[in-house]
VMD Tcl script that builds the backbone (N, CA, C; Angstrom):
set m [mol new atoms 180]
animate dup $m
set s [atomselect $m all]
$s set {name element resname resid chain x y z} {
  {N N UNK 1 A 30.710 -13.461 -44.542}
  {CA C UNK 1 A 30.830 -14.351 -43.425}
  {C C UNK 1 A 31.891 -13.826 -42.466}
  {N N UNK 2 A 31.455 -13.673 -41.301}
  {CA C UNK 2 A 32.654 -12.967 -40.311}
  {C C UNK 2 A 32.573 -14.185 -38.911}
  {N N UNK 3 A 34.309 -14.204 -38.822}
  {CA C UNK 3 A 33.879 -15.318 -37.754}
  {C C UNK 3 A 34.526 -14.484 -36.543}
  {N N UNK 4 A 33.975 -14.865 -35.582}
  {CA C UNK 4 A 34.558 -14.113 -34.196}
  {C C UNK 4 A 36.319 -14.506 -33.941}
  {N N UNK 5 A 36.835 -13.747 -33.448}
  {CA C UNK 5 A 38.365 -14.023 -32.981}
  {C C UNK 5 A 38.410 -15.037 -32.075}
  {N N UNK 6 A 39.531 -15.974 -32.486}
  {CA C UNK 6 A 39.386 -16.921 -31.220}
  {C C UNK 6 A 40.121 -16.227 -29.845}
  {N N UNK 7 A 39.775 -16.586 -28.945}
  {CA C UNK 7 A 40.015 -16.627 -27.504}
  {C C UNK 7 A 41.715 -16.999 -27.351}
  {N N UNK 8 A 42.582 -15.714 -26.485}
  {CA C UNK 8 A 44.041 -15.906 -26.298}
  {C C UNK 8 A 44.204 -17.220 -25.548}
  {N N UNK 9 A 45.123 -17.616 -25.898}
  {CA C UNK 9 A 45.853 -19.233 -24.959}
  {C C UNK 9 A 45.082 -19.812 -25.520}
  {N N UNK 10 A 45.890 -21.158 -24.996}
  {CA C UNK 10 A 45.136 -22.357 -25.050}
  {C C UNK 10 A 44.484 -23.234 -23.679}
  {N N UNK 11 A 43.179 -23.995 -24.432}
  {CA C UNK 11 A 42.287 -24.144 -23.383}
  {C C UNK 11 A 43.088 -25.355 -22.647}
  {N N UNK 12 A 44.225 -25.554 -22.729}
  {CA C UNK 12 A 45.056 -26.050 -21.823}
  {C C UNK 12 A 46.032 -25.838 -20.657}
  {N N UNK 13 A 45.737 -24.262 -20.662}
  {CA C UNK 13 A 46.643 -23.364 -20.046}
  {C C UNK 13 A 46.263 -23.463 -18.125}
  {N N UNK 14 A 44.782 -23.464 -18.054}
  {CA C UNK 14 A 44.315 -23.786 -16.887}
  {C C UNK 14 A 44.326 -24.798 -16.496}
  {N N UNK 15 A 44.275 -26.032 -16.879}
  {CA C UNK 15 A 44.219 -27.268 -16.613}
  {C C UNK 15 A 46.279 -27.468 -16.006}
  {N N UNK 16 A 46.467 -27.169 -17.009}
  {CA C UNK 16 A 48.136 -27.346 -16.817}
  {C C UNK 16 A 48.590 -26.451 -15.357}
  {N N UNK 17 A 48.638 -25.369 -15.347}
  {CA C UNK 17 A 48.106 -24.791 -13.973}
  {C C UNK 17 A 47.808 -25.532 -12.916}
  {N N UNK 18 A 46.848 -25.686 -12.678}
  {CA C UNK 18 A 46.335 -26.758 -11.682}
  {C C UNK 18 A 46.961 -28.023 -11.911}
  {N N UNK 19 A 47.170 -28.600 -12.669}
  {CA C UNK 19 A 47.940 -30.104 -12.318}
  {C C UNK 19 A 49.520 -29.780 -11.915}
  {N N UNK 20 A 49.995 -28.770 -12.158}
  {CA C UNK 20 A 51.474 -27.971 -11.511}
  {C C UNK 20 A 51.114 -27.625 -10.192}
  {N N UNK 21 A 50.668 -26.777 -9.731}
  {CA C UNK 21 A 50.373 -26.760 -8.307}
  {C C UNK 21 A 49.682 -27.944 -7.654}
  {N N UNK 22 A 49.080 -29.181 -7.750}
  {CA C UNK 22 A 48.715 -30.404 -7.249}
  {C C UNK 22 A 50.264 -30.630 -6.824}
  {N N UNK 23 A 50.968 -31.003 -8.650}
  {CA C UNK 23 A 51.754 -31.630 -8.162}
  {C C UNK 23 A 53.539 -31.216 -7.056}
  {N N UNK 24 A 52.853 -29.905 -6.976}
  {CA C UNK 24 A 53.935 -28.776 -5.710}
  {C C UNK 24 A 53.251 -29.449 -4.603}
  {N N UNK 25 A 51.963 -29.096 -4.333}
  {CA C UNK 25 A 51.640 -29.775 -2.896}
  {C C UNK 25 A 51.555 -31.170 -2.809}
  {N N UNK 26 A 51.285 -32.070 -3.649}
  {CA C UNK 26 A 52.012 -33.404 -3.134}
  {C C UNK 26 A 53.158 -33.347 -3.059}
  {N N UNK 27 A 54.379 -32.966 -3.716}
  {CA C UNK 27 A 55.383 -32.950 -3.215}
  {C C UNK 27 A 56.423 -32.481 -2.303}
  {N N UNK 28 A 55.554 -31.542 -2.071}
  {CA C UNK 28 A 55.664 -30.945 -0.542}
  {C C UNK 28 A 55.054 -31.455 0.686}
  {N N UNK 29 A 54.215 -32.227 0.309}
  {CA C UNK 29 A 53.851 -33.178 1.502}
  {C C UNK 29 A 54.696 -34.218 1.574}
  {N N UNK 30 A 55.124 -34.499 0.620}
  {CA C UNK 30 A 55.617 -35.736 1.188}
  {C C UNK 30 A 57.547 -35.643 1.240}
  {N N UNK 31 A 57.696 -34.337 0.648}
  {CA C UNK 31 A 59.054 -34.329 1.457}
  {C C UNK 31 A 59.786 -33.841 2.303}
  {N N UNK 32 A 58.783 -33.020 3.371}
  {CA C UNK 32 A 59.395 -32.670 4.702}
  {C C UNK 32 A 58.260 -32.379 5.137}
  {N N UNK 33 A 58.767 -31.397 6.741}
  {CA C UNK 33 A 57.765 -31.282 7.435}
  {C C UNK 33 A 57.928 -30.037 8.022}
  {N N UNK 34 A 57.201 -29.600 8.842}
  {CA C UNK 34 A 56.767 -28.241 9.413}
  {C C UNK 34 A 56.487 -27.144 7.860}
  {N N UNK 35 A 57.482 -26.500 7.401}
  {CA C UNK 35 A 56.669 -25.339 6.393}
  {C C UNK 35 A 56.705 -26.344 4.896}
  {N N UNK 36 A 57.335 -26.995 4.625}
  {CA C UNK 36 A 56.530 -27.978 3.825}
  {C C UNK 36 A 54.764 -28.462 3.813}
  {N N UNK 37 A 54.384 -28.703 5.230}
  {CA C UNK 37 A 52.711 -29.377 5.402}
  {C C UNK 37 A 52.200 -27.645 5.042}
  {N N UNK 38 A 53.085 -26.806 5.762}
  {CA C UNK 38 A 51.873 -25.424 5.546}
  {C C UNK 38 A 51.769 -25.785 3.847}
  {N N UNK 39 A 52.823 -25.115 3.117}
  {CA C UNK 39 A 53.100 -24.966 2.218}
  {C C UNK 39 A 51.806 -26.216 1.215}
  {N N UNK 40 A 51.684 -27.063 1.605}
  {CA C UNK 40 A 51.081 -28.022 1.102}
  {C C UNK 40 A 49.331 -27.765 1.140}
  {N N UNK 41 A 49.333 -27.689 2.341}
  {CA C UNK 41 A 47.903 -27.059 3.002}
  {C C UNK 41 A 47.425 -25.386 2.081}
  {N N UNK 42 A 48.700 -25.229 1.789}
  {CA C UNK 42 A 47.682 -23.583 1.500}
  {C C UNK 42 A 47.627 -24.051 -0.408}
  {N N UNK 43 A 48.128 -24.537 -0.602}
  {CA C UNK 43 A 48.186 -25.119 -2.234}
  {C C UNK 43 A 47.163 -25.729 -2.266}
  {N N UNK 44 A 46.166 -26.690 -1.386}
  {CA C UNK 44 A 45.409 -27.390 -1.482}
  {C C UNK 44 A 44.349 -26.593 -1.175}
  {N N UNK 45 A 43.956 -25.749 -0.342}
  {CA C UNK 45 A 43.378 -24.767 -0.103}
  {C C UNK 45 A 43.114 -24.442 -1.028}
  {N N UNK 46 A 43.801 -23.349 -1.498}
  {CA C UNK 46 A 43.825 -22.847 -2.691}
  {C C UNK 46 A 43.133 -23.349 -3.897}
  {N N UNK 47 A 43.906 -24.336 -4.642}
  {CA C UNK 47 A 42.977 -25.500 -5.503}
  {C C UNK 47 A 41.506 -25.881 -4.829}
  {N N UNK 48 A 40.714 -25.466 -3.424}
  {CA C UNK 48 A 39.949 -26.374 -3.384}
  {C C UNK 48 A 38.762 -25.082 -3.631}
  {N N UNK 49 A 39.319 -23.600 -3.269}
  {CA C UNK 49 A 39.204 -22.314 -3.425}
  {C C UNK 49 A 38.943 -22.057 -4.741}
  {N N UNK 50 A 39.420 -22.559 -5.437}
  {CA C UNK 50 A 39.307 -22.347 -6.533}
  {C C UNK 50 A 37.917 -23.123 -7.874}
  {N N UNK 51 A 38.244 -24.321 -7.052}
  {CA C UNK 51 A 37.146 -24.961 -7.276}
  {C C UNK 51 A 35.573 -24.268 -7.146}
  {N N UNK 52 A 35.647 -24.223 -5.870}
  {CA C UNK 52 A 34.049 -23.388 -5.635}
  {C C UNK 52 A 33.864 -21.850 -5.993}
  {N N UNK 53 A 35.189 -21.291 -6.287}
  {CA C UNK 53 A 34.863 -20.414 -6.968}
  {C C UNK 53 A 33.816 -20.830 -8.891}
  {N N UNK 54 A 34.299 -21.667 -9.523}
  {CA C UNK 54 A 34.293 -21.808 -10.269}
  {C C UNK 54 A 32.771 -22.565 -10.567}
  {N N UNK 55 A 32.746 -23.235 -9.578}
  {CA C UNK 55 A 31.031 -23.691 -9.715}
  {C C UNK 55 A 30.205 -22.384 -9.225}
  {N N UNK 56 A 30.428 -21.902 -8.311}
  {CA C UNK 56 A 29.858 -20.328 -8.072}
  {C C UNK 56 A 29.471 -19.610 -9.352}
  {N N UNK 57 A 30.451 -19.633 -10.354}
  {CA C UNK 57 A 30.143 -18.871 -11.300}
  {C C UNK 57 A 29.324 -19.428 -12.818}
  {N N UNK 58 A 28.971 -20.833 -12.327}
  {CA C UNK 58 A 28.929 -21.540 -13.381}
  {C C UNK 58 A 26.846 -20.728 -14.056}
  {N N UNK 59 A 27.030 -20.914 -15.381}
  {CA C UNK 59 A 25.569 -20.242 -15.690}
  {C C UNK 59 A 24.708 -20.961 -15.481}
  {N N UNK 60 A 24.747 -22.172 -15.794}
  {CA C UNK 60 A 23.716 -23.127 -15.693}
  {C C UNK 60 A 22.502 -23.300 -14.370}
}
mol reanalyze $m
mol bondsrecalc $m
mol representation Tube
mol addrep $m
């Protein structure tokens, strides 16, 4: 009986990721302004970038 190697990290590693950068750009929105909103905007971007990457690749 041979079982395959599990997979490095944990399948929490991405999720945690993304809820850390959410919670940079909310908090950069809401505590100043001018390179704070960029700063906020490209984090959200990013996360939303990331998203459609990810259905893009989905097999189904």
């Amino acid at each position: 009986m041979s079982r395959t190697p599990a997979p490095n990290g944990s399948p929490f590693t991405a999720p945690a990721w993304i809820a850390a950068a959410s919670l940079l750009g909310l908090v950069s929105a809401l505590v100043g302004d001018g390179v704070f909103d960029v700063a906020s905007w490209v984090v959200f971007a990013a996360l939303i970038g990331l998203v459609v990457r990810a259905w893009g690749k989905r097999t189904r």
